[in-house]
N, C-alpha and C positions, 0 to 999 in steps of 0.2 A: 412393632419396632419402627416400621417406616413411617408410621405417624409422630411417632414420641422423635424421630430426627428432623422431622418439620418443624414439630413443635421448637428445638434447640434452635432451630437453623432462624429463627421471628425475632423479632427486635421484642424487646422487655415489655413496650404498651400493647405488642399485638397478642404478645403469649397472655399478658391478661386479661386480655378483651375477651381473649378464646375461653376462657375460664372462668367468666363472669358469666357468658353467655349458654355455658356449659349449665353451670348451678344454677340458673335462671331458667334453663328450659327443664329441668330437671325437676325444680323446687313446682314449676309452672303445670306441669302435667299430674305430679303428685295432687294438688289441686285442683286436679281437672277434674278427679277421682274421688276425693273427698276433702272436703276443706281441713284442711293442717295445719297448724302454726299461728302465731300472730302475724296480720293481713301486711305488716309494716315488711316482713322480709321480700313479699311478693314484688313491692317499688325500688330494694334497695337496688337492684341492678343497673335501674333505670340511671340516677346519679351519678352512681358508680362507669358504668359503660360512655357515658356523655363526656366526663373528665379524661378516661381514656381516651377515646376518640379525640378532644380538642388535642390532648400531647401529644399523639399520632402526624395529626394534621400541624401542629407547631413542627415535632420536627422536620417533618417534607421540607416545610416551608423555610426551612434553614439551611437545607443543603445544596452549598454553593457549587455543587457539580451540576445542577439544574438551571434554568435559565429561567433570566429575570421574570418574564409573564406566569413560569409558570410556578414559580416560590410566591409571586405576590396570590394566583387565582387558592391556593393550598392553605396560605396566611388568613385569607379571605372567608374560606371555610372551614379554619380553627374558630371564628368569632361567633360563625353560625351555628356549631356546634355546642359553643356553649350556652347561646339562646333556647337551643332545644333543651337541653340539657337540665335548663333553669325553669322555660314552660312546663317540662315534665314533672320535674320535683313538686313544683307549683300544684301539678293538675294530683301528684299524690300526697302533698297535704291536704289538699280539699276534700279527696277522699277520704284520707285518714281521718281528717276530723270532723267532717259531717258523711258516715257513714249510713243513715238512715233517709237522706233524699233519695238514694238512685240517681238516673240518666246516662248521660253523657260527662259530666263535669267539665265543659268546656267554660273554663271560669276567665276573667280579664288577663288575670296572668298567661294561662295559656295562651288566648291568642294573641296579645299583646307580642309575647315572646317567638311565639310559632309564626307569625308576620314578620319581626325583625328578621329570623333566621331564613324565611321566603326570599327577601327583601336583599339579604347578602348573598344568597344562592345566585340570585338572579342577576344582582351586581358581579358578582364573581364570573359567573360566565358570559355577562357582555363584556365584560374586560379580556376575556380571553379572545388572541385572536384566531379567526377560525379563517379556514383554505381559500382561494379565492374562486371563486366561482361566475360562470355567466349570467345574465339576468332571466336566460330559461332553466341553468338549473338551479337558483334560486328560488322559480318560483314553483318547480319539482320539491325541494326542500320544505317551503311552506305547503303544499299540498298534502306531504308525507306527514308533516307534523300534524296539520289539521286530521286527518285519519286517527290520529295516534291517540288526539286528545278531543275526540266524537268518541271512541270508541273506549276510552278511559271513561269519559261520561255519562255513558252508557250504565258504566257498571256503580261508578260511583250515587249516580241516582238511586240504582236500582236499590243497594245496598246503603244506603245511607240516607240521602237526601230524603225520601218518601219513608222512609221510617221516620224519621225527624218530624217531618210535617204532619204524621199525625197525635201529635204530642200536643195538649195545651201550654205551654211552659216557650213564652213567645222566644225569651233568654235561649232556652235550649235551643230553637229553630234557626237562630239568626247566628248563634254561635258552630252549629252541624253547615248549615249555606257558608258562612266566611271559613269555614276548613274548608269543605267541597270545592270552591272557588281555588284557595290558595293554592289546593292539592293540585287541580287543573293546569293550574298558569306553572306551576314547579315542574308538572308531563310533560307538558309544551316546549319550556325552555330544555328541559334536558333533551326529549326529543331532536329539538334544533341542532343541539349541539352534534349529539350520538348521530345525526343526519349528514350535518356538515363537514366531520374531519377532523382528524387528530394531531394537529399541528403541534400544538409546544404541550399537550396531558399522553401521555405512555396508552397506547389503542386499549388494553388489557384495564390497565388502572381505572380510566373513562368509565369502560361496559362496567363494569364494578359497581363504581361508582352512580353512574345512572341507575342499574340495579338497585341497590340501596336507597336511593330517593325514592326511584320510584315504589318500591314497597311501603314507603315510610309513608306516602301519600296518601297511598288506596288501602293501606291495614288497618287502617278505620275499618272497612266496609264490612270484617270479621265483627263486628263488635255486638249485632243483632243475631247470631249463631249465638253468642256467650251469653247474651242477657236472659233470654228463657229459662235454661239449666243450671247457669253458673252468674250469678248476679253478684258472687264478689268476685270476681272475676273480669278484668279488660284487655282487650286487646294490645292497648300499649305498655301493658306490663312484662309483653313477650314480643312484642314488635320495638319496641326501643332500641332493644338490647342485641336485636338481630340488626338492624342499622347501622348500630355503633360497629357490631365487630365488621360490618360487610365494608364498610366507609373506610374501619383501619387496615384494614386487607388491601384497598383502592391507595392508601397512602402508603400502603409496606410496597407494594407491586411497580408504585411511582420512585418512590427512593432507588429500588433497585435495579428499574429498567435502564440497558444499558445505553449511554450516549452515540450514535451512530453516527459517522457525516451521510451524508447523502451520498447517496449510490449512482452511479450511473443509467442501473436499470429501473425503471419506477414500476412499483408493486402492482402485481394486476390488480384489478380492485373487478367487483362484482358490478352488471352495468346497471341494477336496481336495487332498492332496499326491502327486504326483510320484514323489517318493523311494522311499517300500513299494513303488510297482508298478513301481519301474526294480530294485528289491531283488527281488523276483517271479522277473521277468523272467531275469535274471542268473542266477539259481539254474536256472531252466530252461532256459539257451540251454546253463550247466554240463551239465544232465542228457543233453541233447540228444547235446552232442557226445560225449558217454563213451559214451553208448549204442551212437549209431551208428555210430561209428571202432572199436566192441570187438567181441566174440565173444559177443552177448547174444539172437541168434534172435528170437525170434517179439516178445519182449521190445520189441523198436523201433517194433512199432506201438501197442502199450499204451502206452510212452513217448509217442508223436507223439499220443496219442490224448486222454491227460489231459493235455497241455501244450495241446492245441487247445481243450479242453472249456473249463481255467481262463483261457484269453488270451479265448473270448467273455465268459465269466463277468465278468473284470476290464473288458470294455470295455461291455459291458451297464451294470455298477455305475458305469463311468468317466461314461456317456452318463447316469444316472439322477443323479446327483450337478451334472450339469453344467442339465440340467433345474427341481432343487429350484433351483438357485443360481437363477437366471434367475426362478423365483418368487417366491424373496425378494427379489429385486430388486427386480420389482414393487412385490411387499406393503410393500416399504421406501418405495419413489417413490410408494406411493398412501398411505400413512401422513404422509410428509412434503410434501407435492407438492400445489397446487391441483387438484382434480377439471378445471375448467372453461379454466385459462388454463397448467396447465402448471408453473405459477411456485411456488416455496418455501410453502408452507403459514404458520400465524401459529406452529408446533410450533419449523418448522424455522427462522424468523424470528429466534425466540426463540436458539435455539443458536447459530447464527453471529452475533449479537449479543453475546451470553456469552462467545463465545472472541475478537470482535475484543475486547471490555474487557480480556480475559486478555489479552492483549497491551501491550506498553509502546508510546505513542504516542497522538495523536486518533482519537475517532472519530464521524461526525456521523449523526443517524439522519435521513431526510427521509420525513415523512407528506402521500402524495398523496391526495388526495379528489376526487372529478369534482363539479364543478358540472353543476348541473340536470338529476344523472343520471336522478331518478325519474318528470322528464316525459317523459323518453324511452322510461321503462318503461310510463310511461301512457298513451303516446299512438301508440305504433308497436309497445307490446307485449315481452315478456320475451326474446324471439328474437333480436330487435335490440340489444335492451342488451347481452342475453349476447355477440352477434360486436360490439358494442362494444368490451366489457371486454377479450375476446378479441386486438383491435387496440392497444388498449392496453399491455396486457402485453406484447403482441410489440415495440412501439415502445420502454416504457421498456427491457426487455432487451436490445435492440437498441443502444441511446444507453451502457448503465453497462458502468465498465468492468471488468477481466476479474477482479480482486478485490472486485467490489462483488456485493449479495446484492437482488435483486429480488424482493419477496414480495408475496400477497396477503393482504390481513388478512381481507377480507370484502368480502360489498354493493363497492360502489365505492371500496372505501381499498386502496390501496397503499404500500409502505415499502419503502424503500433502505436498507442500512446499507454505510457507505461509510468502511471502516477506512483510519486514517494519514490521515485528510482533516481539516484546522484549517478552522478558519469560512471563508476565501479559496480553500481546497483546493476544499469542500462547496460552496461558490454557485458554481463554474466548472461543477462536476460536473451542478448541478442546472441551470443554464443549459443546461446540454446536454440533459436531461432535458425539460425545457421547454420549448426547441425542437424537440425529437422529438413534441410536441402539439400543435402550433399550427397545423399541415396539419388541413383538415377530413378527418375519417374516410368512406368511400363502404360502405355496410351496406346489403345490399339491395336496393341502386338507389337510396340514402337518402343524402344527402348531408350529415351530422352536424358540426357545429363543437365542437373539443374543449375546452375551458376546465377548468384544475384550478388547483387552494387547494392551495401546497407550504407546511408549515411542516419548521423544520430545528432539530434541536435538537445541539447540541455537546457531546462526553462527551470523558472519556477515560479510562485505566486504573481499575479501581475504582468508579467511578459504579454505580447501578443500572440496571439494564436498566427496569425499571420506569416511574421516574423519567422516563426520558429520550423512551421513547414517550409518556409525559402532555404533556411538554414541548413535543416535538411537533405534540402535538395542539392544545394550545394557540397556540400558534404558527400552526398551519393553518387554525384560527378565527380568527385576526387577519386571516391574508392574504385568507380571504370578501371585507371589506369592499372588497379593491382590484378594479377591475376587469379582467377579463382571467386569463390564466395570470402568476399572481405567487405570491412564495415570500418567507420571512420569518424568521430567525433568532428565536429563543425570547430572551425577554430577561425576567427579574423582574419588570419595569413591568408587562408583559402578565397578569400574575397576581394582582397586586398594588398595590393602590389607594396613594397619597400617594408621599411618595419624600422626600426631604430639602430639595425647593423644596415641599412640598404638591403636585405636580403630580398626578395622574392619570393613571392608563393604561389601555389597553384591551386586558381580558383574560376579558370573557366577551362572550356573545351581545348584550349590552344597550350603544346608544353609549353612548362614553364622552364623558367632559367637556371632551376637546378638539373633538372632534365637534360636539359641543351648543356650544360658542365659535363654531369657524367657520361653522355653520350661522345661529345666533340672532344674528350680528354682533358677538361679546367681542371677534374678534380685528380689529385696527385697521392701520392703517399710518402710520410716522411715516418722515418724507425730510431724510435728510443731504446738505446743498450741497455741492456740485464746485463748486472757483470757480478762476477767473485767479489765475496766482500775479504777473504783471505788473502788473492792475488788482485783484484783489480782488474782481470782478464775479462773478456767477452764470452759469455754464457749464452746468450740469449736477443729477440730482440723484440718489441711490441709495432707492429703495424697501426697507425693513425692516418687519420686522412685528415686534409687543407682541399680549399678550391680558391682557386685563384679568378677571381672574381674580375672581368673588366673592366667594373667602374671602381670598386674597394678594397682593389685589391688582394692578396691571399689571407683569406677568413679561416680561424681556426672553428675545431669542430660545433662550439656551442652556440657559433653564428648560427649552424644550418643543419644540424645535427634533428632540433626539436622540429623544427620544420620538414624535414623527409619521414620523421616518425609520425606525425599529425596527419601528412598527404599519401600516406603509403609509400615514397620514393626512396625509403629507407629497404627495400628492395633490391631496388636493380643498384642501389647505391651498395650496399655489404656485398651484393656478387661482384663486383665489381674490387672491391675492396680484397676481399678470399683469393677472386683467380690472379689479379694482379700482383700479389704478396707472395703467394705461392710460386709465381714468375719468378720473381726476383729472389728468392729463397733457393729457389731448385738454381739457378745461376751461379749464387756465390758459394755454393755448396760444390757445381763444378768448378769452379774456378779456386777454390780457396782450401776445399777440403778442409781438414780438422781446424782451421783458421777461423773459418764461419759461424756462424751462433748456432749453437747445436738443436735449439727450442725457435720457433715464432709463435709470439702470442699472436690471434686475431679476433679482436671484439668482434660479439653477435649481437642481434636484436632481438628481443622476444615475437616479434613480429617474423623474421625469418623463420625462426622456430617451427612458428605452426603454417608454415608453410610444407605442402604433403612431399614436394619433392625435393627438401631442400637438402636432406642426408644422401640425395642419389647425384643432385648437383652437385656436393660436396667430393664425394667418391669421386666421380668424373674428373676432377679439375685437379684432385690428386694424383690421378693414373695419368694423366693428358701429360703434366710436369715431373712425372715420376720421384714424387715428392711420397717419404716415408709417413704414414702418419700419426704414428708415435711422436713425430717432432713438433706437431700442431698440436697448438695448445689455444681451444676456444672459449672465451673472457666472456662471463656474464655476470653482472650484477647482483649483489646483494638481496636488493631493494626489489629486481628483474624476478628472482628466483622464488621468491615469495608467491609471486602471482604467474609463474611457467604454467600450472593446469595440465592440458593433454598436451602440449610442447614437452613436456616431460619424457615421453617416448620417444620421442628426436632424440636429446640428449641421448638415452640409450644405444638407440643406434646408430650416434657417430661415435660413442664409448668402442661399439663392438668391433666399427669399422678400425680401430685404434687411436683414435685420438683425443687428448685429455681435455678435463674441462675442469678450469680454472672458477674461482669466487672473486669478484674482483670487489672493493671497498670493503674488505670484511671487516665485520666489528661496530658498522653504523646502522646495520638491521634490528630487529627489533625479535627475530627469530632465529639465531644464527647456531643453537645445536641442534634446533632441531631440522634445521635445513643441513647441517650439516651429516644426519640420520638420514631424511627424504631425500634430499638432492643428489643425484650421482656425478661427484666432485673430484678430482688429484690433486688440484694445488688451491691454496688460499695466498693470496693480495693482503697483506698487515696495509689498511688507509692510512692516508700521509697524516691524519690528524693526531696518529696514535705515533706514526712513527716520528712528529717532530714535537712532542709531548716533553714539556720540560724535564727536568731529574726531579725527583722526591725533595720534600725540605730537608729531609735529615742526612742529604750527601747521599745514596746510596748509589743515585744517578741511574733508576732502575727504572723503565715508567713500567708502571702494574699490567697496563692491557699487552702492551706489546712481551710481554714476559708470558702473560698466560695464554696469549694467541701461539707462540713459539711452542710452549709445553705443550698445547691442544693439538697441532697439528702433530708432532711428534708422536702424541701417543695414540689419534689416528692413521698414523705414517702417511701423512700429506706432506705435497713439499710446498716451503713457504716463502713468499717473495716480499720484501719490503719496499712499499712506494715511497715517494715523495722525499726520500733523502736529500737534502741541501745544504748541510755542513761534515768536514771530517769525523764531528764529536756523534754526531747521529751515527755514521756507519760505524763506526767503534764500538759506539754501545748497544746497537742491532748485533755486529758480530761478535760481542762480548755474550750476549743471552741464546745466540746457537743461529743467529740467522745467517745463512750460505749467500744467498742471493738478492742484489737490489737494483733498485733505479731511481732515477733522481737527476737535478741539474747540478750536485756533486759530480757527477761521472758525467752525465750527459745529456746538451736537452735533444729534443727530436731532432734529427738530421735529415734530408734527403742521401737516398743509397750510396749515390757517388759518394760523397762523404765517410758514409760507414765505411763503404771498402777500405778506404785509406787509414784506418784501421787497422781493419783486417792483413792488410801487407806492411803495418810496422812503420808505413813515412810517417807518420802522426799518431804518437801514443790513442790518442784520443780526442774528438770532436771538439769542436772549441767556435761553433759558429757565436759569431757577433747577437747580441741583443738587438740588434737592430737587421736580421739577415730577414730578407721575404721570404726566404726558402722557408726557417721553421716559423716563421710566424708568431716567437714568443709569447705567450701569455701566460695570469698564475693558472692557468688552467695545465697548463704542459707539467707543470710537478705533479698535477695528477691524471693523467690524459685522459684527455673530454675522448668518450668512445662511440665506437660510430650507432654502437644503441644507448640512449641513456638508462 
């Protein structure tokens, strides 16, 4: 059964090759036996098997998933195929029709044709190009070959040549010499090849292939075995036919060997060949049996004697070769290889970084650094660091996967190059890296906490290698300033001062100017009303932040917003934002009582998220303002929640701590039931695109999404907030399909607090700053508030 599924699993020429070759050896051995049949069935194979083999070899030679040298060398050896194919036929007319000569039948056709198809062989594999090699192993190369094809001529004489020569029949002589000869120079060249490397022919398809020539060559030498016993009987009526199928096996094996780029790690290879010492050998097992089956005396122990001497000899040199290899192996792994962790050297860093570029597709570099690795070295000593690093190494290699390249650069840096990975590929990867540190290290009986600065820098085909380690690096000086094991995409800003808002970034040692903001108090908070869309009252209110810039004055959030998420400052910037909000919330709550906005929303960052203490930070700064937290309502993104991951269990437990967590944009995701299944959510955000969505054509004045985001929350009992309202007719038609609560510069743009209150105590219905005030800093960004995560 497992054969009959090989047989299905063959392209259509090779299942009939198998089945020509089948009934040919079949029909062949019957007649080995006693002659059967008319002698004409005995050649049809020969024909038959030739045709198959050229359409074998045509189709290799046409399939464009192959590459150009090696569809032309395939093309090359359809034409030579069909030369033989043609001397053959040739060589079985002549027999069929002068069946009373005998010999050989090496008639003009045959060699005629058995020369062209030498001649294309030959052509075909100097066309091929082969590995590039030194001029001494070159000439290891040609030495191996010469071995190859001494010791093919060996046999070939033995067996053919000197049979021949004792024939009067000059024709026959000169026609057994130019086979003999062709046979030789065909060993040789295949030799070279099979010697040299398998560059653009499939390693398997080759040996195949060389196989099959080479039988094709020396199966003459059968032919004086057949002529005594079986005189209608030849060699190539059974040797043809095993050619054909062996050669369409070498072109099935080439079709569907699979396309690989090149690997990073090159294949160990054996440090000697094979072939000479099976050529060796062969010639002495020859000598062996002539000696000792003949009339040669004393002669057979001198034979047994230097056949013993040169089999230690060859296996001494076998053993001594096998030795150096194993050295240079070494010398290779201690050349490219950390002395101390094992891991890729910066040598070898360097080259697998080179060939991922050389490749089409991304590729991201990520530069590790240990934090406070030198007090370790100072205070517990070099031993510890070293089984440190030690642990480290073993961890990051452990986490990357099985195409990524873990190196050491030095001191306490490591680097990943993680070919085919886009920026989203590259932070999954390095999450995982990351997580493989966050276990304290046990050294010694020393119980060490790991903390590393990843920066990630993104390339792809062509970039400099150079480049992109700086990038890196830069990048990994960013993430210092976050606390904990944090990692950080390379981004211009970081390198590079001003930006098209004047903004700043932070891209060396020294803070930067967003820093100096939320530190010295620039950056401020200004609060956009939730109100009743029944009464118009104050419900609620969203905390945004502004920085009041001293040369650009007050920038709203999407100045400086992307830039704190990029540098990690998006940190101390949200705690900052929470405790401050919550100030002034627990304030007007004294002061104003049920007057006050009963809810504050406050935007988070995903980046807070996975921060380990950020739910105990939270608590704290509740209890501190004895602030409920039921009335905190924390705003994540759509877009944000897609990609939460282990931030997930934060959410949980600021859920348990009590306070709700809102969807803000909803409706622009691309996954939004089923986040609303996974994600643990209280209120959904209707986005202002839905909410300023014209009426229907046909008058009903309904927009569809905003209808069925209203039903959906409802029938999850969420409660739903509509953004972006900016006309009467909008909030009318939100409170007309069941919506309670909105915002909007209808009602109100963002205010600074003094404002609010005034509000809140009845002197001013409601906010009504100027289009032009610095305080809110208008933009269309305010109808939908830029938040302090994007």
């Amino acid at each position: 059964m497992g054969a009959l599924r090989r047989l299905r699993a063959m392209s259509g020429p090779m299942r009939a090759s198998c089945l020509v070759l089948a009934a040919c050896t079949t029909w062949f051995l019957v007649n080995l036996v006693t002659p059967v049949g008319p002698p004409v069935l005995l050649w049809l194979p020969t024909p038959a098997g030739a045709l198959l083999l050229t359409a074998a070899f045509r189709r290799t030679a046409r399939t464009m998933t192959l590459p150009a040298p090696t569809r032309r060398f395939w093309g090359h050896l359809s034409i030579a195929a069909l030369c033989v194919g043609v001397a053959h036929t040739g060589q079985a007319i002549d027999v069929l029709t002068h069946p009373d000569v005998g010999g050989a039948y090496n008639g003009p056709v045959l060699l005629a044709f058995d020369s062209a198809a030498v001649l294309l062989i030959l052509y075909a594999l100097y066309r091929l190009p082969l590995s590039r090699r030194s001029a001494g192993e070159r000439l290891r190369v040609a030495l191996d070959g010469g071995t190859v094809v001494a010791g093919a001529a060996v046999f070939i004489w033995h067996f053919q040549a000197r049979v021949a020569l004792r024939t009067d029949n000059r024709n026959e002589v000169l026609g057994a010499l130019i086979l003999a000869v062709l046979a030789l120079v065909v060993v040789l060249a295949v030799a070279k090849v099979m010697l040299s490397g398998y560059e653009f022919i499939d390693k398997s398809a080759l040996q195949w292939l060389a196989f099959s020539i080479f039988y094709g060559a020396t199966s003459s030498m059968l032919q004086p075995l057949l002529a005594s016993g079986h005189p209608h009987l030849m060699s190539t009526q059974f040797g043809i036919p095993v050619v054909c199928c062996l050669a369409s096996w070498a072109a099935e094996r080439e079709r569907g060997a699979p396309r690989k780029a090149a690997v990073a790690v090159t294949a160990k290879r054996r440090p000697f060949s094979l072939v000479p010492y099976a050529a060796v050998a062969a010639v002495y097992v020859l000598l062996v049996v002539e000696t000792w089956f003949g009339d040669h005396g004393d002669e057979k122990m001198l034979v047994l004697g230097a056949v013993t001497l040169t089999a230690l000899v060859m296996v001494r040199q076998v053993a001594a070769f096998v030795d150096n290899g194993r050295l240079l192996a070494r010398l290779d792994h201690t050349a490219t290889h950390d002395a101390l962790t094992q891991l890729p050297n910066r040598a070898l860093f360097g080259q697998r970084l080179q060939q991922a570029l050389r490749e089409s597709g991304p590729v991201s570099v990520a530069l590790i650094d240990l934090d406070d690795f030198k007090e370790v070295n100072d205070t517990l000593g070099h031993e510890v660091g070293d089984l440190l690093l030690v642990e480290v190494a073993r961890r990051l290699a452990g986490r990357a996967g099985a195409a990524d390249t873990v190196a050491r650069l030095g001191g306490d840096e490591f680097v990943v190059v993680l070919p085919g990975a886009d920026p989203a590929a590259a932070s999954l990867a390095v999450e995982r890296l990351a997580d493989a540190l966050r276990a304290p290290a046990v050294v010694n009986g020393h119980e060490l906490p790991i903390s590393a600065s990843i920066g990630i820098a993104d390339g792809r085909d062509g970039d400099d290698p150079s480049l992109l380690l700086r990038r890196a690096d830069i990048a990994m000086y960013a993430a210092k300033r976050l606390t904990g094991t944090a990692y950080l995409h390379y981004d211009c800003a970081m390198s590079e001062l001003g930006g098209e808002k004047g903004v700043a970034g932070a891209g060396d040692d020294h803070p930067s100017q967003l820093r100096e903001a939320i530190d010295s108090g620039r950056c401020f908070l200004v609060y956009q009303p939730i109100v009743s869309l029944d009464d118009g009252r104050l419900v609620g209110a969203e905390a945004l932040v502004r920085w009041d810039h001293p040369v650009h004055g007050v920038l709203p959030p999407d100045a400086f917003i992307p830039l704190a998420e990029r540098t990690g400052l998006i940190v101390p910037l949200g705690r900052f934002v929470f405790a401050d909000a919550c100030r002034q919330f627990a304030a007007w709550d004294a002061r104003h009582g049920a007057a006050a906005p009963a809810v504050l929303n406050i935007n988070v960052s995903p980046r807070e998220l996975r921060e380990a203490d950020y739910a105990g930070f939270v608590a704290e700064t509740l209890t501190l303002h004895a602030v409920d937290p039921a009335r905190i309502v924390l705003e994540i993104t759509e877009s944000m929640a897609l990609t939460l991951g282990p931030a997930t269990a934060t959410l949980e437990r600021l859920r348990a701590l009590g306070l709700r967590i809102s969807l803000d944009d909803f409706g622009t995701g691309s996954s939004t039931l089923r986040l609303l299944h996974d994600c643990p959510v209280d209120e959904v955000k209707l986005d202002r695109s839905f909410t300023q969505a014209p009426a229907s054509p046909s008058g009903e004045g309904r927009p569809p999404v905003a209808a069925a985001v209203i039903q959906l929350a409802q029938a999850l009992r969420l409660h739903a907030v509509a953004e972006g309202v900016e006309t009467p007719e909008q909030a009318e038609q939100l409170r007309s399909l069941g919506y309670r609560s909105a915002q909007g510069y209808h009602f109100a743009r963002p205010v600074p607090a003094a404002q609010l209150t005034e509000w809140m105590t009845d002197r001013a219905p409601r906010p009504t700053t100027s289009p032009g005030s610095a305080a809110t800093a208008p933009t269309r960004s305010d109808a939908a508030p830029t938040r302090v995560a994007t």
